[in-house]
PDB file of N, CA, C and O in Angstrom, chain B, residues numbered from 101:
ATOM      1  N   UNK B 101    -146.851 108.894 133.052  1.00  0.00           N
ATOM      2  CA  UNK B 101    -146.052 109.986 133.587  1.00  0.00           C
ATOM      3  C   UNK B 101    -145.193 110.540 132.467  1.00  0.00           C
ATOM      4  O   UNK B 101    -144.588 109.789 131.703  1.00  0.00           O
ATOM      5  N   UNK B 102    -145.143 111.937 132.371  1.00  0.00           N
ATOM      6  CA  UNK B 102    -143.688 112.461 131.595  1.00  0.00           C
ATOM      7  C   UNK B 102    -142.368 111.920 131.664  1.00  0.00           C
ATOM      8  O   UNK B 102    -141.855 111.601 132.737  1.00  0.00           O
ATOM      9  N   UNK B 103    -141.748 111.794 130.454  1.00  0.00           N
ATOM     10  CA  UNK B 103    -140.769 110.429 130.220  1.00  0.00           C
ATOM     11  C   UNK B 103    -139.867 112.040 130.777  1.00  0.00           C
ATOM     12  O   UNK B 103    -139.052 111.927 131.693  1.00  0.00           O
ATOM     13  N   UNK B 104    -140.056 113.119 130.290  1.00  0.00           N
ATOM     14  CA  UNK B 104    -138.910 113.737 130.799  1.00  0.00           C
ATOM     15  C   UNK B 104    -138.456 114.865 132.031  1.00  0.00           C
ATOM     16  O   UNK B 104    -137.526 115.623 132.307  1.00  0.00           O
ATOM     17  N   UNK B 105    -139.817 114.411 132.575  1.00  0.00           N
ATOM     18  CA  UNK B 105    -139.634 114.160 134.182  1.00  0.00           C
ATOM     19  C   UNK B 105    -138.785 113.374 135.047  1.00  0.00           C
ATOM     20  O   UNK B 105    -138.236 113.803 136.062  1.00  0.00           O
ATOM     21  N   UNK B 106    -138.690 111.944 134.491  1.00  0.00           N
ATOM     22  CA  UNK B 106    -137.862 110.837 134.811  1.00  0.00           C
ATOM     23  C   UNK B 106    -136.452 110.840 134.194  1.00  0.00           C
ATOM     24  O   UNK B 106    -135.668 110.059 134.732  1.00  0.00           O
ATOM     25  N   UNK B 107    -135.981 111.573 133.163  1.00  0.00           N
ATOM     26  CA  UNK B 107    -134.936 111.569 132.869  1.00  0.00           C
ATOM     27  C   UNK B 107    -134.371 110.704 131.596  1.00  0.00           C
ATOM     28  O   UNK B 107    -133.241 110.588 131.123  1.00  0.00           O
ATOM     29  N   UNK B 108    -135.756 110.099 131.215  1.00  0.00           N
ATOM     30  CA  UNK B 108    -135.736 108.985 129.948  1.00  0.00           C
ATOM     31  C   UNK B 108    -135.967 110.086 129.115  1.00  0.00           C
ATOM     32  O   UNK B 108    -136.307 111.218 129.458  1.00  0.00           O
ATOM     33  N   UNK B 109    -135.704 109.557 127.739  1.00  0.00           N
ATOM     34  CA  UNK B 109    -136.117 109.548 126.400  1.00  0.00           C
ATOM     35  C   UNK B 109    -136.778 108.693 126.338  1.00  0.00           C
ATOM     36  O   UNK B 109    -136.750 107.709 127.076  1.00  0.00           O
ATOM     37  N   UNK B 110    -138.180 109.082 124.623  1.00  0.00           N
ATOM     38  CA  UNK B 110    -138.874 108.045 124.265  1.00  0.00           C
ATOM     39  C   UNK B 110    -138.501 108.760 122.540  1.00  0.00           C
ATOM     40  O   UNK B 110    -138.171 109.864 122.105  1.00  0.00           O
ATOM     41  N   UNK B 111    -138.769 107.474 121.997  1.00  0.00           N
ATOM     42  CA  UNK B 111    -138.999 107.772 120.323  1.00  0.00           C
ATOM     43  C   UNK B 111    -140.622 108.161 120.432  1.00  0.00           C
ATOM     44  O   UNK B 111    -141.484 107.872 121.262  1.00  0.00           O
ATOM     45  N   UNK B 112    -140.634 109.024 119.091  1.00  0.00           N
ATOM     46  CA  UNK B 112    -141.714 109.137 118.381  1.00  0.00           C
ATOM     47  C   UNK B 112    -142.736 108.180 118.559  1.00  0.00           C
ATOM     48  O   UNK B 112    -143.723 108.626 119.143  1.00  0.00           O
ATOM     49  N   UNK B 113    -142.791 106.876 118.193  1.00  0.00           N
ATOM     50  CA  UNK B 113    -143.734 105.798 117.730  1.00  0.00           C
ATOM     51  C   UNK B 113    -144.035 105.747 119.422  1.00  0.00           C
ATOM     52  O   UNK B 113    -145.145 105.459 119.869  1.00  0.00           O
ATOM     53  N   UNK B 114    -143.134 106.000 120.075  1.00  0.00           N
ATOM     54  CA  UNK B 114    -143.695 105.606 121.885  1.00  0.00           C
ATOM     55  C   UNK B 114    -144.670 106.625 122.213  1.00  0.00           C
ATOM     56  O   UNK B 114    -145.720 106.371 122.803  1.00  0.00           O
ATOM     57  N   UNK B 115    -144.291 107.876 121.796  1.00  0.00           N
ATOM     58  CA  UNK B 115    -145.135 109.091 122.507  1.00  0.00           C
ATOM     59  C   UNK B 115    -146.506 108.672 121.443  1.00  0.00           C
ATOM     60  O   UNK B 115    -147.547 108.745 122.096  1.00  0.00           O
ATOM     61  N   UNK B 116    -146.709 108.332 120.243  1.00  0.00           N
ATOM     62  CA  UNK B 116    -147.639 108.098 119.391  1.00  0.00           C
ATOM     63  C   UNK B 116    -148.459 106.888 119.898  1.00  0.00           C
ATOM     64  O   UNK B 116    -149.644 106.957 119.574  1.00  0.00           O
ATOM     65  N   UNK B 117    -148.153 105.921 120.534  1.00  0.00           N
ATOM     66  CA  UNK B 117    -148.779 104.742 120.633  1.00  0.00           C
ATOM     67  C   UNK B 117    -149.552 104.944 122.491  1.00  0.00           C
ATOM     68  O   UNK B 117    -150.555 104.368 122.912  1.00  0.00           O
ATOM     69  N   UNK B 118    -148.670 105.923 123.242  1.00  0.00           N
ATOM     70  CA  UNK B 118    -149.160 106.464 124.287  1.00  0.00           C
ATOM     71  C   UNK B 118    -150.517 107.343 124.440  1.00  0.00           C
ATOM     72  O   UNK B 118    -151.374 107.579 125.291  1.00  0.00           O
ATOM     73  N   UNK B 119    -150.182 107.699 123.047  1.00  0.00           N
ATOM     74  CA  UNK B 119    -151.221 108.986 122.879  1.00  0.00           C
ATOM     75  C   UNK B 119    -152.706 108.478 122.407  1.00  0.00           C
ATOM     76  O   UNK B 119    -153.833 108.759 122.815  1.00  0.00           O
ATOM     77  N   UNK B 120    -152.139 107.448 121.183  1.00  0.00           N
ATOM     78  CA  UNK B 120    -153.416 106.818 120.705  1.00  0.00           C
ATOM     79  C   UNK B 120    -154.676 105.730 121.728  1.00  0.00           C
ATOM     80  O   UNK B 120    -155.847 105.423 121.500  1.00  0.00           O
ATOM     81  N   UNK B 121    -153.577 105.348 123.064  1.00  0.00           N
ATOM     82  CA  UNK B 121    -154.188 104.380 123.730  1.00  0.00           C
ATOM     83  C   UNK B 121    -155.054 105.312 124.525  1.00  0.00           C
ATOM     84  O   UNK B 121    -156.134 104.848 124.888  1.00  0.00           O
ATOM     85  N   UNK B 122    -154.723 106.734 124.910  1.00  0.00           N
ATOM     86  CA  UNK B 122    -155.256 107.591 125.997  1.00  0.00           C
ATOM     87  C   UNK B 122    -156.407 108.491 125.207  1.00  0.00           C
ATOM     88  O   UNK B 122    -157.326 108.984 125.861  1.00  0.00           O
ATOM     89  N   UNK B 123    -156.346 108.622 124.237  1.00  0.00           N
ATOM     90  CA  UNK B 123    -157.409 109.996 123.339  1.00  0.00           C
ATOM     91  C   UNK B 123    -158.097 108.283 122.527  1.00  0.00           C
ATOM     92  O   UNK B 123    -159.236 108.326 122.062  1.00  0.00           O
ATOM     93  N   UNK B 124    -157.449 107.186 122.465  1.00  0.00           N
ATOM     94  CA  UNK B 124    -158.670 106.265 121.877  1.00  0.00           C
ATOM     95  C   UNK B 124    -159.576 105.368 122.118  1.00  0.00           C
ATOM     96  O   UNK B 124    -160.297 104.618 121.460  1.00  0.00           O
ATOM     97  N   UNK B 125    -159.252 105.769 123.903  1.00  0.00           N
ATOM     98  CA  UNK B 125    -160.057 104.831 124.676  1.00  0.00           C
ATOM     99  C   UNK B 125    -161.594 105.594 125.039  1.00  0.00           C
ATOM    100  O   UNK B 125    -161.840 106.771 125.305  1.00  0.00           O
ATOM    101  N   UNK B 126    -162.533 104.342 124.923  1.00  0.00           N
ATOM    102  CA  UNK B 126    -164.000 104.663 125.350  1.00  0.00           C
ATOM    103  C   UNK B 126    -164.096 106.132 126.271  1.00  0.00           C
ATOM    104  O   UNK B 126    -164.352 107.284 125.920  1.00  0.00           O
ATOM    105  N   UNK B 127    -163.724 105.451 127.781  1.00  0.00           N
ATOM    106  CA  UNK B 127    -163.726 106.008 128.919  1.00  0.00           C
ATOM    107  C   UNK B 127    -162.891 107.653 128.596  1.00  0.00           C
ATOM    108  O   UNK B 127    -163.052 108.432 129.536  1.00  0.00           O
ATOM    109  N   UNK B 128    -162.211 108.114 127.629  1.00  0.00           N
ATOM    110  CA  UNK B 128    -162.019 109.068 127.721  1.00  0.00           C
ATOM    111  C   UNK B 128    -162.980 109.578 126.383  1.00  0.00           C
ATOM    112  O   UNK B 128    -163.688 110.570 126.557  1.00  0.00           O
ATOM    113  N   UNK B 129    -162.990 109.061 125.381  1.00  0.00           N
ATOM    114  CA  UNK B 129    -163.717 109.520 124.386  1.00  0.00           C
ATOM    115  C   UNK B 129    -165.224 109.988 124.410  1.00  0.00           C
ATOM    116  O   UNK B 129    -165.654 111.016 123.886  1.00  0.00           O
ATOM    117  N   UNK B 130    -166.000 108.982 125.161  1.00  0.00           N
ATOM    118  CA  UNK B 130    -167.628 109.637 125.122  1.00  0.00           C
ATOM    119  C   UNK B 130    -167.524 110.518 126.389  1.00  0.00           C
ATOM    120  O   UNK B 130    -168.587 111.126 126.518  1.00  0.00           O
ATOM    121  N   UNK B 131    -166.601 110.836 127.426  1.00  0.00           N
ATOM    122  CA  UNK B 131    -167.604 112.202 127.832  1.00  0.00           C
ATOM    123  C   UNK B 131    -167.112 113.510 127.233  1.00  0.00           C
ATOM    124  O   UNK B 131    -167.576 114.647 127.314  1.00  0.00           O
ATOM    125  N   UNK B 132    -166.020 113.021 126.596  1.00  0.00           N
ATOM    126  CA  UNK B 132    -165.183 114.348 125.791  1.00  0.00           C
ATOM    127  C   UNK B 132    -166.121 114.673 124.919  1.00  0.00           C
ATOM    128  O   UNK B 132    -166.532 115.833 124.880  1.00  0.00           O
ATOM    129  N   UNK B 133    -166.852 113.228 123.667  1.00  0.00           N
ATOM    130  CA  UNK B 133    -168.150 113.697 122.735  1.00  0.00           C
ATOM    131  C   UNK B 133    -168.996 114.873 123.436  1.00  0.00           C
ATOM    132  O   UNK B 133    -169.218 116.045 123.132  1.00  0.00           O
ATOM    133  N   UNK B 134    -169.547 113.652 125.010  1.00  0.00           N
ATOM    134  CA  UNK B 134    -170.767 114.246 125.611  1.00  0.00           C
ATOM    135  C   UNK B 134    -170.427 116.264 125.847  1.00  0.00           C
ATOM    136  O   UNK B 134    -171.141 117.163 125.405  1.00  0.00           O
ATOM    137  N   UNK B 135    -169.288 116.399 126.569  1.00  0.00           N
ATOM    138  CA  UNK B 135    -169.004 117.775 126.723  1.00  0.00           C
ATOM    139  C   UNK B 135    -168.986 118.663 125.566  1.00  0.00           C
ATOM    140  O   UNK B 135    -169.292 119.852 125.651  1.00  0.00           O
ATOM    141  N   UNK B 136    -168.646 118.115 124.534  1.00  0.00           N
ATOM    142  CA  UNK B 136    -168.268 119.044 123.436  1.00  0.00           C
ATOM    143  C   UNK B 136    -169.504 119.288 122.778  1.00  0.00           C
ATOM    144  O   UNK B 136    -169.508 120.396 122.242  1.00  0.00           O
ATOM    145  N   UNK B 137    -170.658 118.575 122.615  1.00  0.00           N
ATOM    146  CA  UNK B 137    -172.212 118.393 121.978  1.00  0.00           C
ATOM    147  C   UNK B 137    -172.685 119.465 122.999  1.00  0.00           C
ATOM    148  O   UNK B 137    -173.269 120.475 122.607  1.00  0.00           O
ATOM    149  N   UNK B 138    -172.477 119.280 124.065  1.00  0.00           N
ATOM    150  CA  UNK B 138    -173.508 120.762 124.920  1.00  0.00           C
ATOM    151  C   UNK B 138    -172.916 121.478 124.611  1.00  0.00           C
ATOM    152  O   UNK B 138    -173.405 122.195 123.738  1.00  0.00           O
ATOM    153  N   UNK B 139    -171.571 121.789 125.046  1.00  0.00           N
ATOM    154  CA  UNK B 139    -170.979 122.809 124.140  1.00  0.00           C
ATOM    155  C   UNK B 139    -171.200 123.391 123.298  1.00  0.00           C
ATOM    156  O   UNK B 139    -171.591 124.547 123.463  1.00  0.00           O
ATOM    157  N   UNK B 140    -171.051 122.854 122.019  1.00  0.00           N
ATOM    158  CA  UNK B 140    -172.052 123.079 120.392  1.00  0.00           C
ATOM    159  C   UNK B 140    -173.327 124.106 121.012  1.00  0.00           C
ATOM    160  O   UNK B 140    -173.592 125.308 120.974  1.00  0.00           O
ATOM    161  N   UNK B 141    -174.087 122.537 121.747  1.00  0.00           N
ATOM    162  CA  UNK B 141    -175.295 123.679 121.656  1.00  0.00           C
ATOM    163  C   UNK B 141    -175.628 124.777 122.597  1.00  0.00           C
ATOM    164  O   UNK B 141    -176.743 125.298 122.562  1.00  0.00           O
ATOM    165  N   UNK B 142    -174.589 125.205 123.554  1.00  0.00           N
ATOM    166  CA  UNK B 142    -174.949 126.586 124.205  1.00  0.00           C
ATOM    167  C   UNK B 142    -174.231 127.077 123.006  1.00  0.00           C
ATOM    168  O   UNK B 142    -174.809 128.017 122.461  1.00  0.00           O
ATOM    169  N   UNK B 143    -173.269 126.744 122.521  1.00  0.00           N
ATOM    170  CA  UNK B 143    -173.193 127.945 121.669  1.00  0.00           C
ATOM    171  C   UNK B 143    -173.832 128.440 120.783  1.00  0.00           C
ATOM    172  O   UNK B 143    -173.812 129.650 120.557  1.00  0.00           O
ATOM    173  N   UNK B 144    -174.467 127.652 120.167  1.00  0.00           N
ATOM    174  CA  UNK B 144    -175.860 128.100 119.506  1.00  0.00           C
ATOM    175  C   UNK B 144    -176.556 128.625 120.137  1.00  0.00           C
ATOM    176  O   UNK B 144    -176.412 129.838 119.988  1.00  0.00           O
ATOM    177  N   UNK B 145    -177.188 128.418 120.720  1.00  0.00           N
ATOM    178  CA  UNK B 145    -178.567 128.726 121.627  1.00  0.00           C
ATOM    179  C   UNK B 145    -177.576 130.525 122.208  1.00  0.00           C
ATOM    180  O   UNK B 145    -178.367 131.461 122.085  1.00  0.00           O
ATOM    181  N   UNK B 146    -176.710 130.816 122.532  1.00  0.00           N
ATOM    182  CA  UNK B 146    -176.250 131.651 122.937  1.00  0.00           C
ATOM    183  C   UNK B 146    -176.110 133.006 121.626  1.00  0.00           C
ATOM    184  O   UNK B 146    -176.320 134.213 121.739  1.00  0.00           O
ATOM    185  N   UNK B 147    -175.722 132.278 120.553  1.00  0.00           N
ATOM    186  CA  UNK B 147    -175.818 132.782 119.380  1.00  0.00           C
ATOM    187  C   UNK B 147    -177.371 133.289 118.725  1.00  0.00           C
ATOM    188  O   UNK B 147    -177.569 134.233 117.960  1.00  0.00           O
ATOM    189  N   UNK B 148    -178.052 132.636 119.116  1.00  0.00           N
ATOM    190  CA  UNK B 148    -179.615 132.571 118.128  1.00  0.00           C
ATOM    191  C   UNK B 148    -180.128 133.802 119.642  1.00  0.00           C
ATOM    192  O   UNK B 148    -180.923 134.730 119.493  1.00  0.00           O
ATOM    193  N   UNK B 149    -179.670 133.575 120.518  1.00  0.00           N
ATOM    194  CA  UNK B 149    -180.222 134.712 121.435  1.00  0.00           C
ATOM    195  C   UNK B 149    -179.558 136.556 120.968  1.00  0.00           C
ATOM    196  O   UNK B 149    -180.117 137.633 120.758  1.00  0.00           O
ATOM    197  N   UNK B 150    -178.181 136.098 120.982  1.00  0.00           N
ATOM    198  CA  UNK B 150    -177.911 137.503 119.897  1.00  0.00           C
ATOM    199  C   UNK B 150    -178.712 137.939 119.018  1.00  0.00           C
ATOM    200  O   UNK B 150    -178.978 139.140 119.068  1.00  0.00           O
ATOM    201  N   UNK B 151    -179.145 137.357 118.279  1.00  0.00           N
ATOM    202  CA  UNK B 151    -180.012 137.597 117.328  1.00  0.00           C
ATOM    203  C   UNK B 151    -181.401 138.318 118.037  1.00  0.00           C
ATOM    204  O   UNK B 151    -182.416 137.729 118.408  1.00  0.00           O
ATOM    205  N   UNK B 152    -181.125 139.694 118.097  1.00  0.00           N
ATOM    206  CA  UNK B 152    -182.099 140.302 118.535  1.00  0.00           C
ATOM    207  C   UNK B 152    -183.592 140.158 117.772  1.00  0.00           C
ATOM    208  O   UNK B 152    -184.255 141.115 118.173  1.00  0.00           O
ATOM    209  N   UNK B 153    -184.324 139.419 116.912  1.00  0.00           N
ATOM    210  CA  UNK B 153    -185.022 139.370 115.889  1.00  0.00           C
ATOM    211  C   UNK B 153    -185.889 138.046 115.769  1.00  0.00           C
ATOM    212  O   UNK B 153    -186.845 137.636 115.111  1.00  0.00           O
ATOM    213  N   UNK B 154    -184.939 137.553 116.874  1.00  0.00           N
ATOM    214  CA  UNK B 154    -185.814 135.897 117.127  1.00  0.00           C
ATOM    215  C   UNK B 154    -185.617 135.567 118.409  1.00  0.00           C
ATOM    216  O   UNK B 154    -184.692 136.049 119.064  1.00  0.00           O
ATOM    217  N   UNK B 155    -186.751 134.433 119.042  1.00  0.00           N
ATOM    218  CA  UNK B 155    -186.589 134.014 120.303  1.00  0.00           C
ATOM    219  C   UNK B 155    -186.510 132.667 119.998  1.00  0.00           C
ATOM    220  O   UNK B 155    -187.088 131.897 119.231  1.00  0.00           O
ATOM    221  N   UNK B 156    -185.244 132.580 121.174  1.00  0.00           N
ATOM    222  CA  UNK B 156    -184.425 130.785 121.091  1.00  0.00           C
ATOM    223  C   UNK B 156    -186.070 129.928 121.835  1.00  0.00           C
ATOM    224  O   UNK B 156    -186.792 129.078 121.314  1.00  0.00           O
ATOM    225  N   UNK B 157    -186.159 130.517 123.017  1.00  0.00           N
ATOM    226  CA  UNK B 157    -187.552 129.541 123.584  1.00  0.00           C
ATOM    227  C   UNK B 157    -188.388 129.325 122.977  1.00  0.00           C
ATOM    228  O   UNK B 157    -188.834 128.184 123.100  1.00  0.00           O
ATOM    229  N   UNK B 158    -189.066 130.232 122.014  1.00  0.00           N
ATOM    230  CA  UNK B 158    -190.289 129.888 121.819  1.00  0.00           C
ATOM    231  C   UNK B 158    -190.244 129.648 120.176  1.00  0.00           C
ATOM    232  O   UNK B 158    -191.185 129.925 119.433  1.00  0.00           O
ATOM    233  N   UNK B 159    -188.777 128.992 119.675  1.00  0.00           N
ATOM    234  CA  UNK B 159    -189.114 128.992 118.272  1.00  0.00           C
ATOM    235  C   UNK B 159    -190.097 127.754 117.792  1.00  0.00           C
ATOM    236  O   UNK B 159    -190.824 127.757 116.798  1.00  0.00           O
ATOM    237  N   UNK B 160    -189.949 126.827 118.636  1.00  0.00           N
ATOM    238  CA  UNK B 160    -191.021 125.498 118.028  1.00  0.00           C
ATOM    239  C   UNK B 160    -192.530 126.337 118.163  1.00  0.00           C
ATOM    240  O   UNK B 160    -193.256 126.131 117.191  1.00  0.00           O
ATOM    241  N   UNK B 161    -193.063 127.174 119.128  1.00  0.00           N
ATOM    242  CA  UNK B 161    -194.236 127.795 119.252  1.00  0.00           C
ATOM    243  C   UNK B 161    -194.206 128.956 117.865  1.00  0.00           C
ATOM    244  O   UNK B 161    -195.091 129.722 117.484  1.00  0.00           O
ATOM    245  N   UNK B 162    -193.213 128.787 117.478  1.00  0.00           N
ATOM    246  CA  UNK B 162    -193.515 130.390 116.154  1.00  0.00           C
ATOM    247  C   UNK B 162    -193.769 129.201 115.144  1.00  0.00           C
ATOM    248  O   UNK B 162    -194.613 129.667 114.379  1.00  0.00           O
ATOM    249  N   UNK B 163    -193.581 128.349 114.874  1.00  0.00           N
ATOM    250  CA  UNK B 163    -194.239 127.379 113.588  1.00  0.00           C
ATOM    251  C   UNK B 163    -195.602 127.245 113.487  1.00  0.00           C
ATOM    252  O   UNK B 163    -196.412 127.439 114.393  1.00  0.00           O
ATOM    253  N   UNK B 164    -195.877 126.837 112.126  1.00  0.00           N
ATOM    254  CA  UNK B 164    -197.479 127.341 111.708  1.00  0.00           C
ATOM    255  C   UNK B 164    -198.029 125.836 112.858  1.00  0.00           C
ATOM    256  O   UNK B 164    -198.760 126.040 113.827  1.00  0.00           O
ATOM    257  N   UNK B 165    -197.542 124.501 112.515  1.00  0.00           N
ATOM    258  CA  UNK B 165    -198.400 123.103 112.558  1.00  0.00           C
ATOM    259  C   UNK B 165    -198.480 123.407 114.330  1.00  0.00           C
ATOM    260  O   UNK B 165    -199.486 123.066 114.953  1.00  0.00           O
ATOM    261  N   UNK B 166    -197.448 123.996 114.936  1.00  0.00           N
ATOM    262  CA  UNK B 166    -197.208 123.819 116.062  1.00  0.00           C
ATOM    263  C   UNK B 166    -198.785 124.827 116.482  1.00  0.00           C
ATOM    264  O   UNK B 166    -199.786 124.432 117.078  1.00  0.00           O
ATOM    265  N   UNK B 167    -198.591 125.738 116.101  1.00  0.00           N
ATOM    266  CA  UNK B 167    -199.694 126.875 116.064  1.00  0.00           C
ATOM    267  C   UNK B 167    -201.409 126.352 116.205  1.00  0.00           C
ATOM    268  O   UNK B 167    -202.300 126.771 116.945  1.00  0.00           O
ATOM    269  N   UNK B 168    -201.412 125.506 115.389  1.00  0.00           N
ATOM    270  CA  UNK B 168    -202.427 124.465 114.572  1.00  0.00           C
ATOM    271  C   UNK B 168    -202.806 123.319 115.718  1.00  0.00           C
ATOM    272  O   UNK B 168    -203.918 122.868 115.990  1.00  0.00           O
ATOM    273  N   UNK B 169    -201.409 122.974 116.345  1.00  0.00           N
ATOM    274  CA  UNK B 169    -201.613 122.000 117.208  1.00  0.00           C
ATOM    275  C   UNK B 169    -202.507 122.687 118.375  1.00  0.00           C
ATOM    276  O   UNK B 169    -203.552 122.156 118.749  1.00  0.00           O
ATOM    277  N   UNK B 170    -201.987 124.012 118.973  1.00  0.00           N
ATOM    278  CA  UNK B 170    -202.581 124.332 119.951  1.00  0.00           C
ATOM    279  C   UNK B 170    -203.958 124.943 120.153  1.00  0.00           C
ATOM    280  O   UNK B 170    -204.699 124.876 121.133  1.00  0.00           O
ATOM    281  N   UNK B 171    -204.148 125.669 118.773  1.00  0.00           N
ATOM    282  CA  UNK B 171    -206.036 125.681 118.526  1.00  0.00           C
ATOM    283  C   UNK B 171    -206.455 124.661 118.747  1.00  0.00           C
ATOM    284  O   UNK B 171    -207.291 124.731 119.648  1.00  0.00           O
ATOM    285  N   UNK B 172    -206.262 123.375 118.260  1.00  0.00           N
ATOM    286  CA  UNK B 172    -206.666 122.003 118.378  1.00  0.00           C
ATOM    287  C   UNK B 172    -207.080 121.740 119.414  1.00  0.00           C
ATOM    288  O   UNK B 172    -208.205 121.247 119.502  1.00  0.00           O
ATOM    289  N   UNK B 173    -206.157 122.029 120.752  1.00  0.00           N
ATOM    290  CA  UNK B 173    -206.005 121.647 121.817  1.00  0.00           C
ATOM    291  C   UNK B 173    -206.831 122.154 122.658  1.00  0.00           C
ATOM    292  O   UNK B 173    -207.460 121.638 123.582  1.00  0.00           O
ATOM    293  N   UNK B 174    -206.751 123.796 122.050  1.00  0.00           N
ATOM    294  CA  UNK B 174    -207.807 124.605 122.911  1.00  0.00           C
ATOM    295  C   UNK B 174    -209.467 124.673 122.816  1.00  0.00           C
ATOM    296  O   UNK B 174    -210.323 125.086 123.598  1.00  0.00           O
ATOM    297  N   UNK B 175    -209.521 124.084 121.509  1.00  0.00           N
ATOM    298  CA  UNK B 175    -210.851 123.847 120.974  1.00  0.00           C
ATOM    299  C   UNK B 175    -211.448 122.072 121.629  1.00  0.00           C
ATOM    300  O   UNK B 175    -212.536 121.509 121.504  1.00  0.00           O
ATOM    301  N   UNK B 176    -210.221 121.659 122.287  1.00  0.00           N
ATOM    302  CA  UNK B 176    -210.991 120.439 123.093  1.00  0.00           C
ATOM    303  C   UNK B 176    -211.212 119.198 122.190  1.00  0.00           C
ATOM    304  O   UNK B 176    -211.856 118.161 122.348  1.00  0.00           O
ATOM    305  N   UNK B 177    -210.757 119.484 121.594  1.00  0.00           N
ATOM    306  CA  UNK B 177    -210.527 118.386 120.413  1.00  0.00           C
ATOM    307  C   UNK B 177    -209.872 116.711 120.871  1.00  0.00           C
ATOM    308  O   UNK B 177    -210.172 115.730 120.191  1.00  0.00           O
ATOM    309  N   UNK B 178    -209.123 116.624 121.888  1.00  0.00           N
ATOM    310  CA  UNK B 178    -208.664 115.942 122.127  1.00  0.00           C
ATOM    311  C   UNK B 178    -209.209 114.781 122.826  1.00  0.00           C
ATOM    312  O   UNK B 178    -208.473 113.843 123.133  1.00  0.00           O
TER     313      UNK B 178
END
């Protein structure tokens, strides 16, 4: 709870050792990672769609091997 809600004071090293136990624990740390990594990547993916000049879906299909793979595939090769 807010110390100055209650009417206390805290020193420095208190609000610091409060802070480190709450932002350094597991349970708050990996879904904060997990949120911030999708994050990242809509923002990319949101970005590379600006890019009027390329398509975000089908960039593994614009590579040559990928290309290569699917003649392969279609030729029954498999």
């Amino acid at each position: 709870m807010l110390p100055f809600l209650l009417g206390r004071h805290m020193k420095f090293e208190d609000y610091y050792k409060e802070f480190c136990e709450v932002f350094g624990h597991p349970l708050w740390m990996l879904p904060m990672f997990g949120i911030t990594f999708f994050l990242m990547v809509e923002v990319m993916h949101t970005h590379y769609h600006m890019q009027a000049d390329k398509d975000a879906h089908g960039f593994c299909g614009q590579k040559e091997f990928v290309k290569e793979l699917k003649q392969f595939y279609e030729n029954n090769a498999y």
